[in-house]
C-alpha positions as a Markdown table, in Angstrom:
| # | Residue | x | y | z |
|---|---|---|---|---|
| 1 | Unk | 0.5 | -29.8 | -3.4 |
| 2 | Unk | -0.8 | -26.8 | -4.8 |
| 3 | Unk | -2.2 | -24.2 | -1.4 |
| 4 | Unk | -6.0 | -23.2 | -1.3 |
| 5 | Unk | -6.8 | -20.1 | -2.4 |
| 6 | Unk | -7.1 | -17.6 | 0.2 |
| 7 | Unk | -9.0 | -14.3 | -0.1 |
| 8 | Unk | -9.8 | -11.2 | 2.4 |
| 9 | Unk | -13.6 | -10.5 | 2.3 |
| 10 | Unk | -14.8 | -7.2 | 3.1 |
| 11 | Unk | -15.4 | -6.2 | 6.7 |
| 12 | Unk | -18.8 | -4.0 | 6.0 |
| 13 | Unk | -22.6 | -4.4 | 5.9 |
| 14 | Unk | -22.7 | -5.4 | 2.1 |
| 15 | Unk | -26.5 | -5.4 | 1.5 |
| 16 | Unk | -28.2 | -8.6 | 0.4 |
| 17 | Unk | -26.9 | -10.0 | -3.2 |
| 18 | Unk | -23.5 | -8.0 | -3.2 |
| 19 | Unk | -20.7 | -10.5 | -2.9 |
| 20 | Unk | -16.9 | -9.0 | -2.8 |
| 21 | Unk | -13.4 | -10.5 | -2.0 |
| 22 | Unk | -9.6 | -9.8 | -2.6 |
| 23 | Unk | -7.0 | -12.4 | -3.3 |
| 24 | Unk | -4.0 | -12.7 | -1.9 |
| 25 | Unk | -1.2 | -14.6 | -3.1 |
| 26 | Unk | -1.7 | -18.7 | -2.7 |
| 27 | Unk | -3.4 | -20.9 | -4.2 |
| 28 | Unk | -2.2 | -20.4 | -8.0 |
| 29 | Unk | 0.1 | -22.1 | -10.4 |
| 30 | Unk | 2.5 | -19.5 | -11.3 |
| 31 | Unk | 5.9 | -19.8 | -10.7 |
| 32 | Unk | 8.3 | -16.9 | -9.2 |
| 33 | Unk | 8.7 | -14.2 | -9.3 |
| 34 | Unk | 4.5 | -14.6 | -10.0 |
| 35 | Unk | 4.1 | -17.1 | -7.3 |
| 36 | Unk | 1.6 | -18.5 | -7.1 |
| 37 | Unk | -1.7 | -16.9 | -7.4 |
| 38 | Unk | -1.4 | -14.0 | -10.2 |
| 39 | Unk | -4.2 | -13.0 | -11.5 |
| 40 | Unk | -2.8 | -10.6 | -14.1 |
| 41 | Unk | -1.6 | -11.2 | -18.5 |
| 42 | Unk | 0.4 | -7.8 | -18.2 |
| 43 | Unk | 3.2 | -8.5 | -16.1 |
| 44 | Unk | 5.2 | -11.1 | -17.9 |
| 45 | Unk | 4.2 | -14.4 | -16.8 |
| 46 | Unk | 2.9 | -17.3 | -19.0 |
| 47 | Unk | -0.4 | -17.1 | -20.4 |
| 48 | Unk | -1.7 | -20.7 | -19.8 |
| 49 | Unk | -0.6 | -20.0 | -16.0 |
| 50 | Unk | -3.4 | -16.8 | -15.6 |
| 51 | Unk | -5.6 | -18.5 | -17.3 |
| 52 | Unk | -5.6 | -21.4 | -14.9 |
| 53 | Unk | -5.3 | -19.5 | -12.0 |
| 54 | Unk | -8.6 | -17.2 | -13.4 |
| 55 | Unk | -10.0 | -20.0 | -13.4 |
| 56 | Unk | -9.4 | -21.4 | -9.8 |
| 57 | Unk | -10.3 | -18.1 | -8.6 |
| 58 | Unk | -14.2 | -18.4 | -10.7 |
| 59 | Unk | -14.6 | -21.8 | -8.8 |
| 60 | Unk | -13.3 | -20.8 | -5.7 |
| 61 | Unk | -15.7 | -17.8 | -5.4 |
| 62 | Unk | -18.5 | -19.4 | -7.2 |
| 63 | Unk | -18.2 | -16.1 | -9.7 |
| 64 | Unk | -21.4 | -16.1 | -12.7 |
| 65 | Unk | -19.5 | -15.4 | -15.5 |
| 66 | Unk | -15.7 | -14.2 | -16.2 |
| 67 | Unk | -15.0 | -11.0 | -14.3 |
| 68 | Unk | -14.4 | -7.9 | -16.7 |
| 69 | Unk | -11.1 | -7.7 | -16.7 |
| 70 | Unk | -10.0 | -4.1 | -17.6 |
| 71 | Unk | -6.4 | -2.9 | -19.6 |
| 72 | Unk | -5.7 | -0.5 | -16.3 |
| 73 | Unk | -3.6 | 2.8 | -17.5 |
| 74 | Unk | -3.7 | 5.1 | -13.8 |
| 75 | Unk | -6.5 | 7.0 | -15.6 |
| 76 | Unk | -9.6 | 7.9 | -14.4 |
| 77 | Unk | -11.9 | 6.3 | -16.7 |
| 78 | Unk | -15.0 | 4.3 | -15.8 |
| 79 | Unk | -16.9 | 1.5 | -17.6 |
| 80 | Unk | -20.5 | -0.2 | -17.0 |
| 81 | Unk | -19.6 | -4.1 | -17.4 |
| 82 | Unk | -22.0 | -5.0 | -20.4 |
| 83 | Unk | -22.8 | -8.8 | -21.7 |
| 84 | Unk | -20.0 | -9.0 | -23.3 |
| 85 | Unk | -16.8 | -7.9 | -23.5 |
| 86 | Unk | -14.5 | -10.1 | -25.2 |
| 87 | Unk | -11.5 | -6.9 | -25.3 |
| 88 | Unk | -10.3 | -5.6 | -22.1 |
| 89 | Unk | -11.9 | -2.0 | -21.8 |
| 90 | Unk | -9.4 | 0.9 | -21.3 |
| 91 | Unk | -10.0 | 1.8 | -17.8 |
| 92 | Unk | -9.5 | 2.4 | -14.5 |
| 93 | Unk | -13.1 | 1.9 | -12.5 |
| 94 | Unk | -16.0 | -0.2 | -13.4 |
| 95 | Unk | -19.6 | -0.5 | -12.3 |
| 96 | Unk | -22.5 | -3.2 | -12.3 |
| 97 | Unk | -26.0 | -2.7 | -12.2 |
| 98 | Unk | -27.2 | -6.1 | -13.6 |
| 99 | Unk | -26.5 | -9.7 | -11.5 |
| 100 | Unk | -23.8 | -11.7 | -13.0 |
| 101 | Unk | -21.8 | -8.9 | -14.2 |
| 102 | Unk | -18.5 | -8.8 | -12.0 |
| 103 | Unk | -16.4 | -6.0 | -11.2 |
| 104 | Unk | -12.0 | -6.2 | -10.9 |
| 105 | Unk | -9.6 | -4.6 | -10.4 |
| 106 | Unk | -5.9 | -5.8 | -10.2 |
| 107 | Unk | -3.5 | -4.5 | -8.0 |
| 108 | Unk | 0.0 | -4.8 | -6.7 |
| 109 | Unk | 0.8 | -1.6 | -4.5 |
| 110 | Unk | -2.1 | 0.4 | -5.7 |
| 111 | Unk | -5.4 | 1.0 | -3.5 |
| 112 | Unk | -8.7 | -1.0 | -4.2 |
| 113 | Unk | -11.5 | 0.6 | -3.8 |
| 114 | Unk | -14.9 | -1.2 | -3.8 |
| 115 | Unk | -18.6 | 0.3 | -4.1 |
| 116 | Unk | -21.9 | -0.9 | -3.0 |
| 117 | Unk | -25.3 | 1.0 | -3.0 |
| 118 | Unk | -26.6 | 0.5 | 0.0 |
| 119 | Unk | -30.0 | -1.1 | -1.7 |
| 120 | Unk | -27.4 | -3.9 | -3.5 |
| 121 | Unk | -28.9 | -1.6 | -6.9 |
| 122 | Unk | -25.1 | -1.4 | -7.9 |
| 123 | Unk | -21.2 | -2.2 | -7.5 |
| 124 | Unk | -18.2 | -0.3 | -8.4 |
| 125 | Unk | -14.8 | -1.3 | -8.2 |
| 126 | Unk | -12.1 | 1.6 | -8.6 |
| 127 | Unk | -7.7 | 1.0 | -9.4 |
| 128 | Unk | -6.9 | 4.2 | -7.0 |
| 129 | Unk | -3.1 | 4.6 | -7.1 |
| 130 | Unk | -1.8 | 7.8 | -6.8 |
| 131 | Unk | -2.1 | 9.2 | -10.1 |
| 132 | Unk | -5.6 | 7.9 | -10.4 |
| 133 | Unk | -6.6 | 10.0 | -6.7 |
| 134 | Unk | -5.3 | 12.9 | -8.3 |
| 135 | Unk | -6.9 | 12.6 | -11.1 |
| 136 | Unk | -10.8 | 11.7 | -9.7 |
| 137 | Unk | -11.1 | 8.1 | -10.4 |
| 138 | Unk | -13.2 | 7.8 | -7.4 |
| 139 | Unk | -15.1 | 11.0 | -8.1 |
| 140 | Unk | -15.5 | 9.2 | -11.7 |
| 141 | Unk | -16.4 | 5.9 | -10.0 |
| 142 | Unk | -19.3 | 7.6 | -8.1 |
| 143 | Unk | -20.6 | 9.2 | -11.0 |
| 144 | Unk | -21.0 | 6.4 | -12.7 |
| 145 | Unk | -22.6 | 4.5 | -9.8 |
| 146 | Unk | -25.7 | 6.7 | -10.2 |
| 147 | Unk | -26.2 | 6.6 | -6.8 |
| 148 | Unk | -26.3 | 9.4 | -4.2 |
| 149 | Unk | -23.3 | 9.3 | -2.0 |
| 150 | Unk | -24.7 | 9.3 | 1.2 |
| 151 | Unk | -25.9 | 5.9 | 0.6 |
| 152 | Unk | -22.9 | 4.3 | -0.6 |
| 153 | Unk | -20.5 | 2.1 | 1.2 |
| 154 | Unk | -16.7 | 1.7 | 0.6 |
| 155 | Unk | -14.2 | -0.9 | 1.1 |
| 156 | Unk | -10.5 | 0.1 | 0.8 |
| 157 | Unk | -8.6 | -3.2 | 0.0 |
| 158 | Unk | -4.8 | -4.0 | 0.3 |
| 159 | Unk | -2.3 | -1.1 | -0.6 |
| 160 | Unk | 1.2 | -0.2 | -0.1 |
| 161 | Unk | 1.3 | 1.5 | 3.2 |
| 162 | Unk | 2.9 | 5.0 | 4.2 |
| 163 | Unk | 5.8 | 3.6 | 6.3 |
| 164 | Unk | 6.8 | 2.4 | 3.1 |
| 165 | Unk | 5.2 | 4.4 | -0.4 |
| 166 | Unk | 8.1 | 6.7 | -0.6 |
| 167 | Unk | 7.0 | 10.1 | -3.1 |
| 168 | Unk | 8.5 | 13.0 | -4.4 |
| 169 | Unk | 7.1 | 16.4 | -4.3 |
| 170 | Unk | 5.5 | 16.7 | -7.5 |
| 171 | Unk | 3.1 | 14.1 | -6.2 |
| 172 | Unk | 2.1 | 16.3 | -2.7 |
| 173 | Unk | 1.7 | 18.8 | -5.3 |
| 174 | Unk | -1.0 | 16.6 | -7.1 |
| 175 | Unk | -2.8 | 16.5 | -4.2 |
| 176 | Unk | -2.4 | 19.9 | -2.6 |
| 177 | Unk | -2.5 | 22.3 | -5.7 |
| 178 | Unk | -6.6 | 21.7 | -5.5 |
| 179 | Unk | -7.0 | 20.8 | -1.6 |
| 180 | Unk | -4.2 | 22.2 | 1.2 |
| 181 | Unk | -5.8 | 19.9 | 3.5 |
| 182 | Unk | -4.7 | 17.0 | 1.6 |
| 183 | Unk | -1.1 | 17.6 | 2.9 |
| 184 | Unk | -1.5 | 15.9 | 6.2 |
| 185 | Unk | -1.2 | 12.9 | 4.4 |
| 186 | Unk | 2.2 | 13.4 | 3.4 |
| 187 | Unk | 5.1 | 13.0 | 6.4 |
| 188 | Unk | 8.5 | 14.4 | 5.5 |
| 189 | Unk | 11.3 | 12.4 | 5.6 |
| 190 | Unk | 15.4 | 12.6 | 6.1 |
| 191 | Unk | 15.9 | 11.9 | 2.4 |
| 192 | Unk | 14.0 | 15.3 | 1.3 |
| 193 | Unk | 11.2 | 13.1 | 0.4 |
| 194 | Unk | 7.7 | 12.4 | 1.7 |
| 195 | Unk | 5.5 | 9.0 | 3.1 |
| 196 | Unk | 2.3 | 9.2 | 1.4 |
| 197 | Unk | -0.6 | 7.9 | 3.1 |
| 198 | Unk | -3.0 | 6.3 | 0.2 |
| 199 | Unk | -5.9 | 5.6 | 2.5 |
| 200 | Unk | -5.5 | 9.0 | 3.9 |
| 201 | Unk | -6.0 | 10.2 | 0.9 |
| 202 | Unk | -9.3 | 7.8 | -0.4 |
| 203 | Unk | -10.9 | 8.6 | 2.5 |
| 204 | Unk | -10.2 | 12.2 | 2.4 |
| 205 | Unk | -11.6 | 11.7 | -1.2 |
| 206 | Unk | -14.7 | 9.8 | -0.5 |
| 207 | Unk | -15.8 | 12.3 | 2.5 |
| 208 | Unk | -15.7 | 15.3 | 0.3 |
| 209 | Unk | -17.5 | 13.2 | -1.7 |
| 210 | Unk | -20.5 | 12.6 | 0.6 |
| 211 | Unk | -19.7 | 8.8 | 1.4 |
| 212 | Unk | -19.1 | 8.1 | 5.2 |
| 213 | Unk | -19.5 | 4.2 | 5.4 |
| 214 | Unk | -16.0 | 3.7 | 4.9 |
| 215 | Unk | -14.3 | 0.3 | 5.7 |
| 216 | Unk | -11.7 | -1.4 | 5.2 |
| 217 | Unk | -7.6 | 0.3 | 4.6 |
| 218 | Unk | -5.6 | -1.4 | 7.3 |
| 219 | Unk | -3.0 | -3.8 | 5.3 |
| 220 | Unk | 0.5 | -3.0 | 4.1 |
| 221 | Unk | 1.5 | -4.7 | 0.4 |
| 222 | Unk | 4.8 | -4.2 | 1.1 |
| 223 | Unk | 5.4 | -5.0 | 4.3 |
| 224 | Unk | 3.4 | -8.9 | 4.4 |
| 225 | Unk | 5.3 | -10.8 | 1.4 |
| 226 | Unk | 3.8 | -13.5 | 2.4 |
| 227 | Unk | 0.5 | -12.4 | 1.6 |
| 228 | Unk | 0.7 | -9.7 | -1.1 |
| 229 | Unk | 2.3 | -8.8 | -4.3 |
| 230 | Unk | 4.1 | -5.4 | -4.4 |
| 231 | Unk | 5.6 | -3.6 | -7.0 |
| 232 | Unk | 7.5 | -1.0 | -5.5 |
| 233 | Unk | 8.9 | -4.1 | -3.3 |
| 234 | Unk | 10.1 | -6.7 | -5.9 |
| 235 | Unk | 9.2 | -5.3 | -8.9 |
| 236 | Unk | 8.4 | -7.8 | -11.0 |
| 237 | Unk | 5.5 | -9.8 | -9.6 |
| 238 | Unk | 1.9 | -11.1 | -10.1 |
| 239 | Unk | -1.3 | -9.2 | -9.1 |
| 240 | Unk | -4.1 | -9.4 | -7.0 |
| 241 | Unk | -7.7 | -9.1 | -7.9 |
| 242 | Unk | -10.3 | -6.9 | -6.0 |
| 243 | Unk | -13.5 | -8.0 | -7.0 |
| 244 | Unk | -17.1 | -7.3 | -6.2 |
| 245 | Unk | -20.7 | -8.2 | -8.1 |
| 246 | Unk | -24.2 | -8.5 | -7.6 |
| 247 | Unk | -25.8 | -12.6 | -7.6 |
């Protein structure tokens, strides 16, 4: 018998109308090493079983219309969902202003990051590994949300965590070429390497930014198999979906 889909739903004050969740992995029809609940057409596994599970996950979160799925490249560009979008955009961040658009983002290691306006006016949802950090896909994000930062509230979803996302220096580097302060989120280690704190880094981000609400960034990919699909752990292996929209 096939498990319920299970999903993490933000911890924060989401204003009236904005609706957000994160899969994990049960609930879907794929089989290893996608099991079960894989929500992405990139990785490898069989068409018919996304598409299934895609569907499972509309009808378990009631979502309007088909999320707007997005062909994710660790940039930093950012999309506004339209009516229709039959082609995956080429991006790495999307935002909603009208209802029944929804927002996604697919991740396996890589940090989440949702958006709300604080009046529900619009949503964002951001892929923020760490090439897309360095590169200002949340600064993108924001930009795109139209909405001053101050009023804005963020949701960190599951991500590989530092006892375990192990780096080498060109990505300290990155981060600290353009702000010395980001290096207290990098701990050396005995191999001549560094643990890189992601949500360290988002929040770091988002503060500069001017957005404060911050929630969320507590979970380990890695480290909870049983919940969450990780790259750097198993390398091949579904993905989860991070999604957020406006009814």
């Amino acid at each position: 018998m096939t498990a319920a889909i299970e999903v993490i739903e933000p911890d924060w004050p989401a204003p009236p109308g904005v609706r957000a969740a994160c899969t994990l992995r049960a609930g879907g029809v794929s089989r290893p090493p996608y099991d079960a609940l894989n929500c992405a057409l990139h990785v490898g596994d069989e068409p018919a079983a996304v598409a299934e599970n895609r569907a499972r996950l509309r009808a378990r979160l009631g979502l309007p219309c088909e999320p707007g799925w997005l062909d994710q490249v660790h940039g930093t560009e950012t999309i506004t969902l339209a009516a229709r979008m039959h082609v995956p955009a080429v991006a790495d961040a999307a935002v909603a202003r009208e209802p029944a658009r929804v927002c996604v983002i697919q991740v396996a290691d890589c940090l989440p990051v949702l958006l709300a306006a604080r009046d529900g006016s619009a949503v964002a949802a951001a892929h923020a590994g760490w090439r897309g950090l360095a590169g200002g896909v949340l600064e993108s994000a924001l930009r795109a949300l139209g909405v001053p930062a101050a009023q804005v509230l963020a949701w960190l979803g599951p991500a590989i965590g530092p006892e375990h996302f192990e780096v080498g220096e060109e990505v300290r580097v990155a981060f600290t070429r353009t702000d010395p302060g980001a290096a207290a989120a990098f701990t050396a280690n005995a191999r001549g390497r560094w643990q890189c704190d992601l949500y360290a880094l988002a929040r770091r981000r988002l503060r500069a930014l001017g957005v404060t609400s911050l929630y969320g960034g507590r979970w380990c990919t890695y480290a909870d198999p049983q919940r969450f699909f990780s790259y750097r752990r198993d390398g091949r292996c579904g993905r989860m979906a991070a999604l957020i929209w406006r009814t």
